[in-house]
N, C-alpha and C positions, 0 to 999 in steps of 0.2 A: 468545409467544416473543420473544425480545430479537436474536436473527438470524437471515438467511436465507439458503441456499446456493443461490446460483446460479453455474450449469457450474463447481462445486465450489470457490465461493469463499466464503468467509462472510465475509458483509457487516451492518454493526450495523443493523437495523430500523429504528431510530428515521432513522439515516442516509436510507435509503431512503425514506421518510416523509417528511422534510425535506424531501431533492429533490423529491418530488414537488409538494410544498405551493410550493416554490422557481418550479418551472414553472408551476402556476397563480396566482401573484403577476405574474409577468415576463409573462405571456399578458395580465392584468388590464390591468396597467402601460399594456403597449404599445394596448392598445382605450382605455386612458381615454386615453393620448396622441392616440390617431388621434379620437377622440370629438370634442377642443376645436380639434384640429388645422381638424378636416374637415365635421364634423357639426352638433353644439350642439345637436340634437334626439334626445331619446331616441327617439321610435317612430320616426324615420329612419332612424337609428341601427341599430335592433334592426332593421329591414327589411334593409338591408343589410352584418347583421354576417360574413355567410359571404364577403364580400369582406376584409373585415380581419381574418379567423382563423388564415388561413395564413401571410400575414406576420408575425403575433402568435405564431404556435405556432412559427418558423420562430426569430423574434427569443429568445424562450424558451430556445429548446432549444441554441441558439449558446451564450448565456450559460450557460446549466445545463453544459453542456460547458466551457466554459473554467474555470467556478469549482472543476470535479472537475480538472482537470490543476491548479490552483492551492491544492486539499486545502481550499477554503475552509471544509466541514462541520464536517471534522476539528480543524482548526486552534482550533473554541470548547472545544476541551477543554485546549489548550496556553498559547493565548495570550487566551483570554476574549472576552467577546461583542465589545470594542473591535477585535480582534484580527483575527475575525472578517469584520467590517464593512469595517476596514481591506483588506482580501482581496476582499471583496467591492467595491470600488470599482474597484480594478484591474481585475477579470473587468467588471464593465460598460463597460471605457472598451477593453478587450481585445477585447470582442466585437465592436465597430461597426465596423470594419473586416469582419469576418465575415459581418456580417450586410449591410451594402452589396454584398461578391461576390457574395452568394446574390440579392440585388437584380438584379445585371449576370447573374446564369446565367438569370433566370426573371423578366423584368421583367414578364409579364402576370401572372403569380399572383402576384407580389411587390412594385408598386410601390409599396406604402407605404413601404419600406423604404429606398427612392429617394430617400424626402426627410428632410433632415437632419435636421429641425426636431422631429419626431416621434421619430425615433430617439434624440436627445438627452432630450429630454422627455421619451421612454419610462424610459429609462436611471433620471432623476432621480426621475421617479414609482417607482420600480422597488426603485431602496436605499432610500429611505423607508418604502416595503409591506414590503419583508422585512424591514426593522429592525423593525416591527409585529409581524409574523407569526413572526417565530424568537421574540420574546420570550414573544409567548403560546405557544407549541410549547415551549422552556425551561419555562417557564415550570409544563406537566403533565408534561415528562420527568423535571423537578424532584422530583415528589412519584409517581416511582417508578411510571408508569404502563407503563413497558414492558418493567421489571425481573422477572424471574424470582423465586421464593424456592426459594437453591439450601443442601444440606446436606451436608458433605461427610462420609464415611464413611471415617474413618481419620488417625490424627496421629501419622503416622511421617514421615520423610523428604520421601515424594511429596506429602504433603499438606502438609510446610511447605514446598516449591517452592511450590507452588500460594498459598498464602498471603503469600511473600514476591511472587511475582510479579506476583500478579492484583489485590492489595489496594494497588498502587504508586499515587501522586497520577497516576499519568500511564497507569495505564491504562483502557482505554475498554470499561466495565466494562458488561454490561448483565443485571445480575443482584444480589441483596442476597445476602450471603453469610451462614447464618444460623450457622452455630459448625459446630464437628468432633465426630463422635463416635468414642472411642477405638476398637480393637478387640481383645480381648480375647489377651494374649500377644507384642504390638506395645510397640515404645517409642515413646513418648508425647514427640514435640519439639513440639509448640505449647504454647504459655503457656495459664493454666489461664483467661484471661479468653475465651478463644475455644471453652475448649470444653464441648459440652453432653454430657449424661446422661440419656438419655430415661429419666420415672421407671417409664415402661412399657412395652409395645412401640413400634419405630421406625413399624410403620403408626399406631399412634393417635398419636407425636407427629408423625407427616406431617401428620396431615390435622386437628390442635388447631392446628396453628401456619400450614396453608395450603402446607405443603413445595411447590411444582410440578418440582422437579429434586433427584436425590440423584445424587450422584458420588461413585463406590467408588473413593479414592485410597490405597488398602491398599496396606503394602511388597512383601505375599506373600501372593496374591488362594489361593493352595493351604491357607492356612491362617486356621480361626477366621473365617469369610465368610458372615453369616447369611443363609444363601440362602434361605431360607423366609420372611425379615421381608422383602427387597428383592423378591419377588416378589409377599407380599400386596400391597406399595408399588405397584408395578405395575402393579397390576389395578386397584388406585384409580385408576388414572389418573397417578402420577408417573411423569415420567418417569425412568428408571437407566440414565446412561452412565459410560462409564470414565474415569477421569482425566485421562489422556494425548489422547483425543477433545476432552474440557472445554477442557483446556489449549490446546489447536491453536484451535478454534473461538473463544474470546476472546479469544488472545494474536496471532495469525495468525501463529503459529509451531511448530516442534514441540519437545516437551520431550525430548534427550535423554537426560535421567537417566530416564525416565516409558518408555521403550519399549524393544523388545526386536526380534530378527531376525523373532520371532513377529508382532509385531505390525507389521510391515514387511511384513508378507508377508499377510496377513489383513484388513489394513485397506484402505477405502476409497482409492480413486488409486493413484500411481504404476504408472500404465497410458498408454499412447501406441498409438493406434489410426494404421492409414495418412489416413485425413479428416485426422484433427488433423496429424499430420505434414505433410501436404502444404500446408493452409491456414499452420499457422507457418510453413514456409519462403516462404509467396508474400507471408504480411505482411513478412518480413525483408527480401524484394527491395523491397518494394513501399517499407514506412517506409526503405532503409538508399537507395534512389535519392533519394527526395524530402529526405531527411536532405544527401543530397552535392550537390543543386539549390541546395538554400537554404544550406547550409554553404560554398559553394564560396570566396564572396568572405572569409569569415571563413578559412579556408585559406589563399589567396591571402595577405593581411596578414599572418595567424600566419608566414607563411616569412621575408617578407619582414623581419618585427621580429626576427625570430631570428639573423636575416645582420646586421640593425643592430647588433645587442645584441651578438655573437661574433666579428662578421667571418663574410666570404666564405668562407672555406673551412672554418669551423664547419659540421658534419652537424645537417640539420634532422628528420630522423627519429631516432628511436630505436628499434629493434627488440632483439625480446626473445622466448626463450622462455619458453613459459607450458603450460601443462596442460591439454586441450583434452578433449573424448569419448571416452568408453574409457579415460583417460587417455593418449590421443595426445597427444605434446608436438606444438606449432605454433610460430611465431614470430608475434605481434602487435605492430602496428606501432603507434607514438605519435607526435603532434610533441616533439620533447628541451625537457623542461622543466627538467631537471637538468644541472651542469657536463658536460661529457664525460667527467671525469677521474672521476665521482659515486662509482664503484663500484669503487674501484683497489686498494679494499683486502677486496674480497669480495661479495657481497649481506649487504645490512642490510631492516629495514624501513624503510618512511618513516614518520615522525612529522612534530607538529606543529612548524609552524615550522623545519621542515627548512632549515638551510644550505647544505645542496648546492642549493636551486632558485634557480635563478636572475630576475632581475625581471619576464622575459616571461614564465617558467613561472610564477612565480606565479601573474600573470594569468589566462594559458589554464589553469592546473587549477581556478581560482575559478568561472570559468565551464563547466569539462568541453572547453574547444575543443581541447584536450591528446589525448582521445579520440577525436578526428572520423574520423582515419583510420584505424580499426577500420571502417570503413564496407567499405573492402577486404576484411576478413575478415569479415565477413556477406557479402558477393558473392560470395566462394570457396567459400563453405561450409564453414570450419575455426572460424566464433563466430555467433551465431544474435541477432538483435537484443535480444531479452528472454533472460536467462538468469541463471545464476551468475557472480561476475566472476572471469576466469582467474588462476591462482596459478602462481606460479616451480617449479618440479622441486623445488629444493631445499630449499623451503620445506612442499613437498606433502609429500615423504619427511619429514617433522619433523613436521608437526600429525599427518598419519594415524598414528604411533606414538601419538599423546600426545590425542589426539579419539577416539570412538567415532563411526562411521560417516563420516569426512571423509572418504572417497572415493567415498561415495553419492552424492558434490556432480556426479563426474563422468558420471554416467548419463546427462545429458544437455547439448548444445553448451552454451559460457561465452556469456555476453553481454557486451553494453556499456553494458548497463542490467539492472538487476535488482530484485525483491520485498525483498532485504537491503540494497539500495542508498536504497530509499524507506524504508524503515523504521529504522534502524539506521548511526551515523556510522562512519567511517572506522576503520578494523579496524589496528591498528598494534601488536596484542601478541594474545597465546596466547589472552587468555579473552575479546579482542575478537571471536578468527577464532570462538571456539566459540557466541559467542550469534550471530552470521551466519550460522552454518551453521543453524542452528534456523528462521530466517529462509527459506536456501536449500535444506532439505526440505521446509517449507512448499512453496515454490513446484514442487517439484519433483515434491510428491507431487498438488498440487490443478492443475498447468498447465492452460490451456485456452486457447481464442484469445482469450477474455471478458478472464481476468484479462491476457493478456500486452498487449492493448488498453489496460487501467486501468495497468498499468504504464508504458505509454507516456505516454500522457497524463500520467501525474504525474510525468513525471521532468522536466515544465516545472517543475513546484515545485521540481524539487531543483536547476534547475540558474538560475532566476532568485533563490531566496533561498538560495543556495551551501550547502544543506542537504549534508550528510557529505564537504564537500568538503575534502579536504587538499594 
């Protein structure tokens, strides 16, 4: 299989495989560092390696952490092994500050860590080995070792979504896609190079061609649905999921042209247990205090340039309502990145390059420090640190006529970070809000405290490489 669901996240295999290969590289690293540092003798060495494990495993797994808030995995499908690497220099130079505090918490089991010279030297041995190691790992993901051979079943509608979306240069694909089979009373929209004709039954061409996945992306599963051939399929051993399932699991989104109230209601997630409630709300106090610790000087200046930039009696917040749970409006507060005068002639959206911002907003939106004071509302309990990002009343009233299910977004608290936020740039027209929302089902239907973690962490990516920021 090409992913794995954990606490209902699907996550790409090869991904996971990577990191892990990622942590025993950076363990190596940091033992040959301490080896020439300290040793110079292998049987000495080997006698006393449970002394250098733990700061080895310690050094590792700092870094392995900093490179996933920095997307460095992901990034070789975007910007290429250079890309990559480049990402990966940063996370080693990121992490020695980390791994020094963990030095000062635990100086008996850690003093290796203590000394520079090692730690640098780990570092440098370290991008060396993994520039090694990812390339022989490319290298067999290359030639399709962890690819699926999937077929889909139908080439109407649902199945040219699926083909326009999944076959994109940019999506992170983990599966060969082998053609479409028509179905019989269906209109046929893919092109006739994709699509196949089993010359006999669908089980003998599963298992002539190796099928290991069939996806029934039929417009109307009530009609013409050879249930007898997908279940000999079956028993072979392929596995048969539905479309709208495929869709979510590759795209880490949900398709909604692909689903129905039925399958809202049927499928896997959009469940919220009291554990999981209670634990999100303590991560929100927990990340939105230590957010407002280390925010605070950045606060401070934000006010300060705002008064330079307008004068004194320029307003440094800006509040607003927005669309909160259950669809309770709230007011959420900002620092004013726009004129004061911005909105005199009604709500607009913001687009790029907006002329209402101003030179400091620019700034602070580039960096998100525009957001900071949402920190208040995760403390009140009106925005939840990980979430959907909150919409204007009169903006909500507008998409929900003209979106299916865009008020599904409100089931649960807005955030100030979100799954459509890491994924997907800044939403400034109709069919931007509607592939966010695809995004903000996703998240809404697989929540857990796993992924609102992994969302944390990578919204260091979004907010040092100004990823969807406008």
């Amino acid at each position: 299989m090409a992913h794995v669901r954990l606490f209902r996240h699907y996550i790409h295999l090869p991904f996971i495989i990577l990191g892990l290969i990622d942590l025993v590289v950076l363990v190596c690293a940091f033992s040959l560092a301490a080896f020439f540092r300290f040793f110079g003798d292998v049987t000495f060495f080997v006698q006393h390696i449970g002394y250098v494990l733990p700061a080895a495993i310690v050094f590792g797994f700092f870094n392995l952490l900093v490179m996933i808030s920095l997307a460095v995995h992901q990034s070789r499908i975007e910007e290429g092994m250079t890309g990559m690497m480049l990402r990966t220099i940063m996370s080693l130079i990121l992490s020695l500050p980390l791994s020094g505090l963990s030095y000062l918490m635990a100086p008996k089991w850690l003093w290796y860590l203590g000394t520079t010279d090692v730690l640098t030297t780990a570092s440098v041995f370290g991008f060396f080995l993994l520039g090694i190691a990812r390339t022989l790992f490319f290298g067999m993901v290359g030639k399709e070792t962890f690819k699926r051979r999937v077929l889909v079943l139908g080439a109407g509608s649902r199945a040219r979504q699926l083909l326009d979306d999944l076959q994109s240069p940019l999506s992170r694909k983990g599966f060969t896609l082998r053609g479409f089979i028509p179905i019989a009373g269906e209109s046929v929209e893919i092109e006739a190079e994709h699509l196949v004709q089993p010359p006999r039954t669908l089980r003998e061409y599963a298992l002539e061609h190796r099928i290991t996945e069939i996806v029934v992306a039929a417009d109307d599963r009530r009609k013409h649905l050879p249930m007898d051939d997908l279940l000999e399929c079956k028993m072979e051993g392929v596995r048969v999921v539905d479309g709208a399932n495929f869709y979510e699991s590759e795209s880490r989104k949900v398709a909604l042209e692909m689903i129905s109230h039925g399958w809202l209601v049927f499928s896997d997630g959009f469940t919220v247990s009291t554990v999981s409630g209670f634990s999100k709300r303590a991560l929100d106090v927990l990340a939105s205090g230590l957010l407002l610790i280390g925010g605070l000087p950045l606060m401070v200046f934000t006010v300060i340039a705002i008064k330079i930039e307008d004068g004194l009696s320029a307003p440094v917040f800006y509040s607003q309502e927005r669309v909160g749970l259950n669809g309770k409006v709230f007011k959420v507060h900002k620092f004013r990145s726009m004129r004061a005068d911005a909105e005199k002639n009604g709500a607009v959206w913001a687009q790029k390059n907006d002329s209402r911002v101003t030179r400091v907003g620019e700034f602070i939106r580039k960096l998100r420090i525009d957001e900071l004071p949402q920190i208040f509302n995760v403390l009140n309990g009106t925005m939840a640190f990980v979430g959907p990002r909150p919409e204007r009343p009169v903006f909500v009233e507008e998409l929900a006529k003209k979106i299916p299910y865009y008020n599904e977004r409100h089931r649960v608290k807005p955030g100030i970070t979100g799954w459509a936020q890491l994924c997907f740039a800044y939403a400034d027209s109709e069919e931007d809000t509607r592939e966010k929302l695809r995004y903000d089902l996703y998240y809404i239907k697989n929540q857990s405290l796993l992924l609102d973690l992994l969302i944390i962490i990578q919204t260091v990516e979004v907010v040092l490489f100004k990823k969807g920021s406008r």
